[in-house]
C-alpha positions as CSV (number, residue, x, y, z in Angstrom):
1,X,-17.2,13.3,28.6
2,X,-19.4,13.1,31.9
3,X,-18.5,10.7,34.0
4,X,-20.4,9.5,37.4
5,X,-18.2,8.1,40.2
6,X,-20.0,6.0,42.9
7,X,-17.2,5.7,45.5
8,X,-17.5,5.9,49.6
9,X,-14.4,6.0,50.4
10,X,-14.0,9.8,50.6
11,X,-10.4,9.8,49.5
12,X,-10.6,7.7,46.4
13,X,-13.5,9.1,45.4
14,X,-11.5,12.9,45.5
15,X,-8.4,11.3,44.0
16,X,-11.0,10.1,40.9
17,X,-12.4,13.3,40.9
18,X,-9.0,15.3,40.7
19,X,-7.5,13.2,37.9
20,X,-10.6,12.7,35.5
21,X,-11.1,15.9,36.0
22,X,-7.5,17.0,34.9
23,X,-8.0,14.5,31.9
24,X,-11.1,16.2,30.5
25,X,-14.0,15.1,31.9
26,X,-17.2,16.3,34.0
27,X,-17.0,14.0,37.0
28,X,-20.0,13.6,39.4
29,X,-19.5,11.8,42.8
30,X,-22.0,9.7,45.1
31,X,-20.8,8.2,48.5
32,X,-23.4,5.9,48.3
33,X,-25.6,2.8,47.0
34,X,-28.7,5.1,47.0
35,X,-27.3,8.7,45.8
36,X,-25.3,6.9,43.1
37,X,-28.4,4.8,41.9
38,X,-30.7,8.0,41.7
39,X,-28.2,10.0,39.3
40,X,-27.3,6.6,37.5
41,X,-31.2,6.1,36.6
42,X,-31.5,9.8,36.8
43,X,-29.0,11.4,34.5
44,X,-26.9,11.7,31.4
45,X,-23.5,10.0,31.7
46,X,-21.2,8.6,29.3
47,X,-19.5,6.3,31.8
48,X,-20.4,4.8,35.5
49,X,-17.3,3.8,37.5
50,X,-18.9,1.8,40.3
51,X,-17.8,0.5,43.7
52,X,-19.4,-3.0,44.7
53,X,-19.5,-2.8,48.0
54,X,-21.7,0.2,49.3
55,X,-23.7,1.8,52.1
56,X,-27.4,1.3,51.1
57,X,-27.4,-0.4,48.3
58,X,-24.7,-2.3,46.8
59,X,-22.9,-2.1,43.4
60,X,-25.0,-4.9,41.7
61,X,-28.0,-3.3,43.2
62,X,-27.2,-0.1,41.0
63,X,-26.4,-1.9,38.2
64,X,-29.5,-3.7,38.2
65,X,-31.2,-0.9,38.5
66,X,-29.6,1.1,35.4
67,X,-30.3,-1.9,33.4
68,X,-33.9,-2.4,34.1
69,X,-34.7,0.8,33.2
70,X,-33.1,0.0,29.8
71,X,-30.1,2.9,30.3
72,X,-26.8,1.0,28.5
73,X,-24.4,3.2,29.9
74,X,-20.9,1.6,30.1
75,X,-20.0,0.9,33.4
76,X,-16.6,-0.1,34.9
77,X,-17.3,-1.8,37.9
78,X,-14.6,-1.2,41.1
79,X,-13.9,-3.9,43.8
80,X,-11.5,-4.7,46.4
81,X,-12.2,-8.7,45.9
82,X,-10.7,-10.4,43.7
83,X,-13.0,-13.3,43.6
84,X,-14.2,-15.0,40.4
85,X,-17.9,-15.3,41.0
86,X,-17.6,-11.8,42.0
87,X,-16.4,-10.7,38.3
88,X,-19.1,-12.8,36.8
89,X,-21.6,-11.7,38.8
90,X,-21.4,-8.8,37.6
91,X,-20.5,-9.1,34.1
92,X,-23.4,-11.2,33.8
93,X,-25.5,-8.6,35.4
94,X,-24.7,-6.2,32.7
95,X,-21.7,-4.8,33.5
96,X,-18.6,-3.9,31.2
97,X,-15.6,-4.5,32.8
98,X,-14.0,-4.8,36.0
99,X,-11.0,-3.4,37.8
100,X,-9.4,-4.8,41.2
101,X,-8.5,-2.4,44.4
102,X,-5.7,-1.1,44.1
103,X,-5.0,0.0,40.8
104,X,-3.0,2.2,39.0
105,X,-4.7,5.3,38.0
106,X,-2.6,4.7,34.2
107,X,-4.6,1.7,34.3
108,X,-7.8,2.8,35.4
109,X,-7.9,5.7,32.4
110,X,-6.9,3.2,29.8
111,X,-10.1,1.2,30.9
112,X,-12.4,4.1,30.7
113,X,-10.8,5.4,27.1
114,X,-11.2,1.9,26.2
115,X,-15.2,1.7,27.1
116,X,-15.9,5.6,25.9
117,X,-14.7,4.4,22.6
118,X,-16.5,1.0,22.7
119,X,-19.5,2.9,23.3
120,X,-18.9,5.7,20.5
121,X,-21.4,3.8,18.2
122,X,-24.2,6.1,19.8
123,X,-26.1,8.6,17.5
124,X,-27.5,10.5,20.5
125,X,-26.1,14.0,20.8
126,X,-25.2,13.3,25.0
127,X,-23.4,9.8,24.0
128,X,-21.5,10.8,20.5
129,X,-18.2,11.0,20.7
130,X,-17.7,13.1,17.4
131,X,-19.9,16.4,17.7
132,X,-20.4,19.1,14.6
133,X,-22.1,21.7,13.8
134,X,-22.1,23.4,10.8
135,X,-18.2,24.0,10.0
136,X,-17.5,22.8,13.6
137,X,-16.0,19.5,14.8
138,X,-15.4,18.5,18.0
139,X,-13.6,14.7,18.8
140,X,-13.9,14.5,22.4
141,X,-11.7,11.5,22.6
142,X,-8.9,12.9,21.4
143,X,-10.1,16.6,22.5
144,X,-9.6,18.0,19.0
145,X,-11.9,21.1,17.7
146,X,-11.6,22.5,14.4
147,X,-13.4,24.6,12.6
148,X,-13.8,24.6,8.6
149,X,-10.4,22.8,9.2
150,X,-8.8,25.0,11.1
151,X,-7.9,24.0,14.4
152,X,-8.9,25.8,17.4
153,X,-6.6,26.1,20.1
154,X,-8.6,25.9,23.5
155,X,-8.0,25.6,27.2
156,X,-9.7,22.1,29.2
157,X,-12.2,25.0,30.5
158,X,-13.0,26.3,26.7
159,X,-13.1,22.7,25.6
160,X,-15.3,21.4,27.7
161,X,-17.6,24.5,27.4
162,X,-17.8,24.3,23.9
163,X,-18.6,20.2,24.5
164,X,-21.3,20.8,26.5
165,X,-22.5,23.6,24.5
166,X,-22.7,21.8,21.5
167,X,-24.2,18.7,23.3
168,X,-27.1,20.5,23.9
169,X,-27.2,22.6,20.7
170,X,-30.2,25.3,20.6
171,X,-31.0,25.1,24.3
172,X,-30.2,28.3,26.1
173,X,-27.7,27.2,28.6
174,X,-28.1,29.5,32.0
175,X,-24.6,30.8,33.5
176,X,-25.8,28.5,36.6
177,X,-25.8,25.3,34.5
178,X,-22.5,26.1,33.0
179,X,-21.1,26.7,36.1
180,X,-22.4,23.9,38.0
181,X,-21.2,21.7,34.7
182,X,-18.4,23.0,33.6
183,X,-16.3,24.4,36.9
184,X,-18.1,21.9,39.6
185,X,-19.4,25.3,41.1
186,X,-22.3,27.0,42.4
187,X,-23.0,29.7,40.7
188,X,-22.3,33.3,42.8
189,X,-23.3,36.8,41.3
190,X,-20.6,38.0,42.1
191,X,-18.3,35.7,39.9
192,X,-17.2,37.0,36.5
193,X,-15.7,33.2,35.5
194,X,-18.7,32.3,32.9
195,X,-18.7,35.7,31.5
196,X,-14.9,35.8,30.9
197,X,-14.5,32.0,29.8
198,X,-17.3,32.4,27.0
199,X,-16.1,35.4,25.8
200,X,-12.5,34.1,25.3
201,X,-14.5,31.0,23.3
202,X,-16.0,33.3,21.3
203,X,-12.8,35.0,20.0
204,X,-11.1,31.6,18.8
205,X,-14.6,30.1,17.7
206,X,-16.5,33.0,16.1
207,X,-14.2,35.9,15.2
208,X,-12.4,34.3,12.6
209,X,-15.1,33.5,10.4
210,X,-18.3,35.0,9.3
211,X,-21.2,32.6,10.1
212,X,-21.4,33.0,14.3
213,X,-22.5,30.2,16.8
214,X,-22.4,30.9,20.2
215,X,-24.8,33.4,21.1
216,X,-25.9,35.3,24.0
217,X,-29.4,35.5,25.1
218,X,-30.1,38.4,27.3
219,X,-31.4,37.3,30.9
220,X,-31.1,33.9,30.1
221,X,-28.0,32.7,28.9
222,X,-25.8,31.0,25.8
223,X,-27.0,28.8,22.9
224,X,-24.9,27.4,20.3
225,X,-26.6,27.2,17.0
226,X,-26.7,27.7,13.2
227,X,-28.7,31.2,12.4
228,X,-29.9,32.5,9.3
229,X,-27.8,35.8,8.2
């Protein structure tokens, strides 16, 4: 799942980063009111963690802004004050829930399962938290892929390819965007990761059967997709 944390304090923010990341998930990071408000309005995401009180513009301020623009993103609002009309401010202002400073990182990761799963009614292909194609199923909650019932035994890296690749089925995906996506990297020339990580996908996804998905576009990139024989 992507996730977008909007955090400035440096060193929670990293310690978020490190342990979504480690549990799955694409995790992008503001530091503050104004960054995290332009890729919460901006972008796809399947959860918003959100600190209240921020440089530029506050917590609510983001929040209001998401939900004026109609985006209902779950979002798990973070605060170090514990104070009632705090809480109701913000749930009334559309948030989801609400999780008091300090807490337990255990804790924090039941909340998010909790809203990813309260928000797996979406159809939408970027929101969905059951993906297939074809013979392929993917359960990103519980990080299961399968193919024509077989399972498929992939790394976090392979999983998370395949996620996004299958989120965004018949677009040709550059070997910048999986990079930038996938590893949290720029992409340098000189780097072989893409290149080898696809094409150990593409032994446990496509060489065991006949019908192939994950195709390379020369010049351009990947697609995942259904073609005619």
């Amino acid at each position: 799942m992507r996730l977008l944390v909007v955090e400035d304090e440096v060193k929670l923010a990293q310690y978020l980063h490190k342990g979504l990341t480690e549990n799955g998930h694409i995790v992008d990071i503001a530091h503050d009111g104004v960054e995290g408000r332009h890729l919460a309005t901006g972008g796809e995401y399947d959860l918003v963690l959100l600190d209240v009180m921020l440089p530029g513009v506050d917590g609510f301020g983001v929040l209001a802004a998401m939900r004026q623009q109609g985006r209902k993103t779950p979002v798990l609002m973070l605060t170090a004050r514990d104070k009632v009309e705090d809480r109701v401010r913000g749930l009334e202002g559309g948030a989801d829930d609400y999780l008091v400073k300090p807490f337990a990182f255990s804790e924090l990761l039941a909340r998010v399962g909790a809203l990813l799963r309260r928000g797996a009614g979406s159809t939408t292909p970027q929101q969905a938290t059951e993906l297939r194609l074809g013979d392929l199923d993917l359960d990103l909650l519980a990080r299961r892929a399968s193919r024509a019932g077989q399972r498929l035994d992939l790394t976090a890296k392979e999983f998370n390819l395949l996620a996004l690749l299958l989120r965004r089925r018949g677009q040709i995906l550059s070997r910048t965007t999986l990079a930038e996506q996938v590893w949290d990297m720029n992409f340098d020339s000189d780097t072989n990761v893409v290149e080898v990580a696809v094409r150990r996908l593409r032994a446990k996804l496509d060489d065991p059967f006949p019908a192939k998905l994950l195709h390379t576009v020369r010049g351009m990139g990947y697609v995942l997709e259904e073609r005619s024989s």
